[in-house]
C-alpha positions as CSV (number, residue, x, y, z in Angstrom):
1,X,85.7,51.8,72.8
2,X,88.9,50.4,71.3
3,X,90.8,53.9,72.4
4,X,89.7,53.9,75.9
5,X,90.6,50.0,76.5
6,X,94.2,51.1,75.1
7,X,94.4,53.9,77.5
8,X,93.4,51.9,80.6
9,X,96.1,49.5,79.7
10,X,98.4,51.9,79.3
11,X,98.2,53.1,82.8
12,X,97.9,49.9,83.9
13,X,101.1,48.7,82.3
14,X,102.7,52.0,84.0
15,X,101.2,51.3,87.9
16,X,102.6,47.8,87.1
17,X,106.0,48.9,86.2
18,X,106.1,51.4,89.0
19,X,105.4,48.4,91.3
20,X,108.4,46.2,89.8
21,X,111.3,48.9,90.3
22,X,109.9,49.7,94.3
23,X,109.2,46.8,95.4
24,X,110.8,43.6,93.2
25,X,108.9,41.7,90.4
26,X,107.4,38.8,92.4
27,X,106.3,41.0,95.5
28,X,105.0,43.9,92.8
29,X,103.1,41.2,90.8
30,X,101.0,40.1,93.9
31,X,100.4,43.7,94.9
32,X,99.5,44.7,91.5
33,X,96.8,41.9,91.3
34,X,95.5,43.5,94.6
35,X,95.0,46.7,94.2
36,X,94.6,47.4,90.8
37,X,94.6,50.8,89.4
38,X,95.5,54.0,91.0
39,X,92.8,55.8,92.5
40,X,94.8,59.6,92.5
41,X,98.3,60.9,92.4
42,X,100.1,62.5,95.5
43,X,102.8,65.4,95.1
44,X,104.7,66.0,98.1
45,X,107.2,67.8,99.5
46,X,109.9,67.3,102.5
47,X,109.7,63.5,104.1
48,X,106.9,61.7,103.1
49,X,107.0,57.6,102.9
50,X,105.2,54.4,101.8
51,X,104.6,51.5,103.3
52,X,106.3,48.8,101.2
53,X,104.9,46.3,102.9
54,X,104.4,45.7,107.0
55,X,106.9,48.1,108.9
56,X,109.3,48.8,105.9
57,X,108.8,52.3,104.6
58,X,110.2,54.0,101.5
59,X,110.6,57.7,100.2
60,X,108.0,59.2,97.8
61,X,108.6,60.3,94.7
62,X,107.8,63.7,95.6
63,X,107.0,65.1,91.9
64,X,104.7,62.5,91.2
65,X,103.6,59.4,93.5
66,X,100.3,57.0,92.1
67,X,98.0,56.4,95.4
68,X,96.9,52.8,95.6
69,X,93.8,51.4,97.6
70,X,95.6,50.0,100.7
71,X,99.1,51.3,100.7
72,X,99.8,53.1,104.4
73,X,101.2,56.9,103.4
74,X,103.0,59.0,106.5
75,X,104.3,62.5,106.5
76,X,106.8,62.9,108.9
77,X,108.9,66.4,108.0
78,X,107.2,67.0,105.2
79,X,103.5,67.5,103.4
80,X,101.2,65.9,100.4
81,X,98.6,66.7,98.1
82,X,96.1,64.5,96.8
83,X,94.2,64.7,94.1
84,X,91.8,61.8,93.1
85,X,90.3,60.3,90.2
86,X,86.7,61.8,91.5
87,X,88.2,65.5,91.4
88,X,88.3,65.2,95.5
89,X,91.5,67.0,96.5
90,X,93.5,66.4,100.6
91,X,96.2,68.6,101.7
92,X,98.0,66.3,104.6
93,X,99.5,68.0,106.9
94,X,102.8,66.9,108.8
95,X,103.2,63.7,111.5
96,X,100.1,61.8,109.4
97,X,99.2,58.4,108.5
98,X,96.5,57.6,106.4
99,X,95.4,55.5,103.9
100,X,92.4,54.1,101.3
101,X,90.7,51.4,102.5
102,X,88.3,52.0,99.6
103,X,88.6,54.2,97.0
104,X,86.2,56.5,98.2
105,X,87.2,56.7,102.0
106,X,90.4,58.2,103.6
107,X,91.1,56.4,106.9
108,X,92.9,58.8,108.7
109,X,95.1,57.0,111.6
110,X,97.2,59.6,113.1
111,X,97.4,64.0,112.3
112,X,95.6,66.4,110.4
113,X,94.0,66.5,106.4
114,X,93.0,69.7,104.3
115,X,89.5,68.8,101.9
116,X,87.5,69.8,99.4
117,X,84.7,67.5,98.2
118,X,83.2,68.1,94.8
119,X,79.3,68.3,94.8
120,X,79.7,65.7,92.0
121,X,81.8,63.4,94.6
122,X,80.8,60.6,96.9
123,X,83.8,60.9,99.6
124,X,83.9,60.0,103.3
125,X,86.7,59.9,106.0
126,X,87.2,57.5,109.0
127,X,88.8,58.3,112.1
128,X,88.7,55.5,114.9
129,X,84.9,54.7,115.1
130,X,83.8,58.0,113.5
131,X,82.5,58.4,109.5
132,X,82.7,62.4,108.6
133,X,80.6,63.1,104.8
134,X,79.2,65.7,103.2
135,X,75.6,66.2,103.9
136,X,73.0,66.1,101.6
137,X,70.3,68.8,102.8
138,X,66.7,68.1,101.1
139,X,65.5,71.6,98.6
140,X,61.5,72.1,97.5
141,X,60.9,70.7,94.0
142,X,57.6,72.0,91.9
143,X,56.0,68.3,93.2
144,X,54.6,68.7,96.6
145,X,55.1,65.2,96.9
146,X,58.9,65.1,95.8
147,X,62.0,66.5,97.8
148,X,65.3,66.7,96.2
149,X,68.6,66.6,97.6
150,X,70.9,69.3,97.3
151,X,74.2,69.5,96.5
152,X,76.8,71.3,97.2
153,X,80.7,71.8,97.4
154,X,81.9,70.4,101.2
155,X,85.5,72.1,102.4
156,X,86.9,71.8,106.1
157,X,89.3,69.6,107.9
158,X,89.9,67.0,110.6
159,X,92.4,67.1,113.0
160,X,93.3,64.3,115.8
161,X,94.5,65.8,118.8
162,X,97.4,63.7,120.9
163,X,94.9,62.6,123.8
164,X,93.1,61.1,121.3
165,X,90.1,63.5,120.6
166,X,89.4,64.7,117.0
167,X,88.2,68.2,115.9
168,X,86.1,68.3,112.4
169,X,85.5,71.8,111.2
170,X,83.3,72.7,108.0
171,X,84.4,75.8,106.4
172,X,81.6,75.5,103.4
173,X,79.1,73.2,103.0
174,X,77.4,70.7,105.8
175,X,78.8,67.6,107.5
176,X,77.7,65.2,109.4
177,X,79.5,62.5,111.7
178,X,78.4,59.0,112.6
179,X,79.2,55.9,114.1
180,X,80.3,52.7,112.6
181,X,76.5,51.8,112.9
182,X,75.5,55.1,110.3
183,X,74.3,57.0,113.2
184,X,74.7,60.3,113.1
185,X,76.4,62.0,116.2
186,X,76.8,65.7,115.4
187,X,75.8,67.5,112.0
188,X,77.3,70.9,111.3
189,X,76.8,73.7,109.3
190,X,79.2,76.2,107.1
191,X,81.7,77.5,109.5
192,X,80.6,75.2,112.5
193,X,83.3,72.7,114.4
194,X,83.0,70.1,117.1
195,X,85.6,68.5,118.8
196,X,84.4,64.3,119.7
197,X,86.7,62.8,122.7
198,X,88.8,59.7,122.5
199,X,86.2,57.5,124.1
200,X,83.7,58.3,121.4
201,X,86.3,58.0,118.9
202,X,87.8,55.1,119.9
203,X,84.5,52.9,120.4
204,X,80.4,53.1,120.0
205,X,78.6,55.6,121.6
206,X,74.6,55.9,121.5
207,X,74.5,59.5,122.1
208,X,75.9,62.8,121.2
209,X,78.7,63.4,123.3
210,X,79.7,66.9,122.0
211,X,78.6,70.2,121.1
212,X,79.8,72.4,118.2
213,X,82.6,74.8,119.0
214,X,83.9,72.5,122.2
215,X,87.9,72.3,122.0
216,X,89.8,69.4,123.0
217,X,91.2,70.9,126.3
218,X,87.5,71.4,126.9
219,X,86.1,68.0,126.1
220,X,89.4,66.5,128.5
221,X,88.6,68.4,131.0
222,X,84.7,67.5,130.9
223,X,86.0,64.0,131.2
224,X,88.3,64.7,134.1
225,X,85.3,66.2,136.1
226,X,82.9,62.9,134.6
227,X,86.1,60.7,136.2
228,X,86.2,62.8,139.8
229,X,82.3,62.8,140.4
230,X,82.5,58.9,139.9
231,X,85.2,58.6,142.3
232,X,83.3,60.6,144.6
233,X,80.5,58.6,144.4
234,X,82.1,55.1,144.5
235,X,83.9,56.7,147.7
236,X,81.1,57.0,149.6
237,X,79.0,54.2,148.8
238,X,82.6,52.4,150.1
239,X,81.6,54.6,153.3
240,X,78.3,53.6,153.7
241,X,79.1,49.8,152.9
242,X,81.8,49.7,155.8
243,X,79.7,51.8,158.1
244,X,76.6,49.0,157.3
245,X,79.1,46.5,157.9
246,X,80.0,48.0,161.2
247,X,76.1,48.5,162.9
248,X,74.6,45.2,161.7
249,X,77.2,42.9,164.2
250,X,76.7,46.2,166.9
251,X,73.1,45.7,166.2
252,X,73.4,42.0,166.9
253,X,75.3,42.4,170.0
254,X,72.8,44.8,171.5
255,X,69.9,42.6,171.0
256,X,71.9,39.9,173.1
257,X,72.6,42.4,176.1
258,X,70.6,44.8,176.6
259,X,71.8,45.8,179.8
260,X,75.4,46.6,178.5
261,X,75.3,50.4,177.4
262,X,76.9,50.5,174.0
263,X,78.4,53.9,172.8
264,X,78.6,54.1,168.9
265,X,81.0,56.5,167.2
């Protein structure tokens, strides 16, 4: 008991002295008391950065970096491993921002991430209004009556396009995508991918609005077509309005004189 108390202070004491030489001893105290101990490490390589605090940004120490609940991390010219404290391991790729908003979800803001998920772990990542897990498929047990979950290793990726859309692709195991609400929108299967588009990501949707294996250029151009009928459509009830407008003071005028022949266009 004793040695493990020693060795959590020990790390402590380092994350803490970490804090004091990047970011000044009152600032680094505050943080500290925030958010606590590291939840992984991050090795790096080319331009990666850290936020400091809001908009000033500072190198990585690219051997060796601590990952804190909270701290914004970007790759600009450069790429990052993480592995965490739950054995999860995220290759980022470059132009990305991301960042723990708990220690068990990766809130992805802006490019692309490598994963693999441990059976053993609980991990999930959030993209704009979307939740991507591992799923946990149900296997027969000897009870009739009883229907375990199984578990398995979850690898794939996430990528967010530049119009907004995001791609998830599972290259073993199953995921499954929901809304903010913990509904699921799209589950998919070992070597499976589906492409959500920026509306859905970027607010709630109550229905599926992909299909696995659609690309982005394909969802944009769904929504293209979706934006052209509607235009259509709001064009000619316009039509009709101005044309209802037009008979009803005609109509008017003819039941006043009869005699007066009146030629309509």
């Amino acid at each position: 008991m004793k040695k493990g108390r020693y060795q959590k202070t020990f790390i402590y004491f380092l994350s803490v002295s970490f804090l004091l030489m990047m970011n000044g001893f009152p600032g680094a105290i505050a943080q500290a008391k925030e958010i606590g101990l590291p939840i992984g490490e991050m090795v790096s390589r080319g331009e990666v950065k850290f936020e400091v605090r809001d908009k000033v940004w500072k190198n990585v120490d690219l051997s060796h970096f601590p990952i804190f609940q909270g701290v914004k991390m970007k790759t600009e010219n450069g790429t990052s491993l993480l592995a965490l404290a739950n054995h999860c391991q995220i290759e980022v790729g470059q132009n990305s921002l991301l960042t723990f908003d708990q220690n068990d979800r990766l809130h992805l803001l802006q490019g692309s991430i490598n994963f693999r998920i441990p059976a053993t772990a609980g991990m999930e990542f959030k993209v704009g209004n979307l939740l991507m897990s591992p799923s946990r498929s149900l296997q027969a047990s000897k009870s009739p009556s009883v229907a375990l979950p199984k578990i398995e290793e979850a690898i794939g990726s996430i990528v967010i396009h530049s119009n907004g859309a995001v791609t998830v692709k599972s290259i073993k195991g199953s995921l499954s995508i929901l809304s903010q609400e913990r509904v699921v929108l799209a589950a998919l299967s070992p070597r499976d991918s589906v492409t959500m588009p920026s509306v859905t990501v970027k607010g709630p949707s109550r229905v599926m609005v992909a299909q696995a294996g659609e690309t982005a250029k394909e969802v944009e151009s769904k929504e293209k077509k979706r934006s052209e009928a509607w235009y259509w459509v709001g064009g000619g009830l316009l039509v009709a309005g101005v044309a209802a407008g037009i008979a009803i003071p005609l109509s008017l005028h003819h039941e006043h004189h009869e005699r007066i022949p009146i030629i309509c266009p």
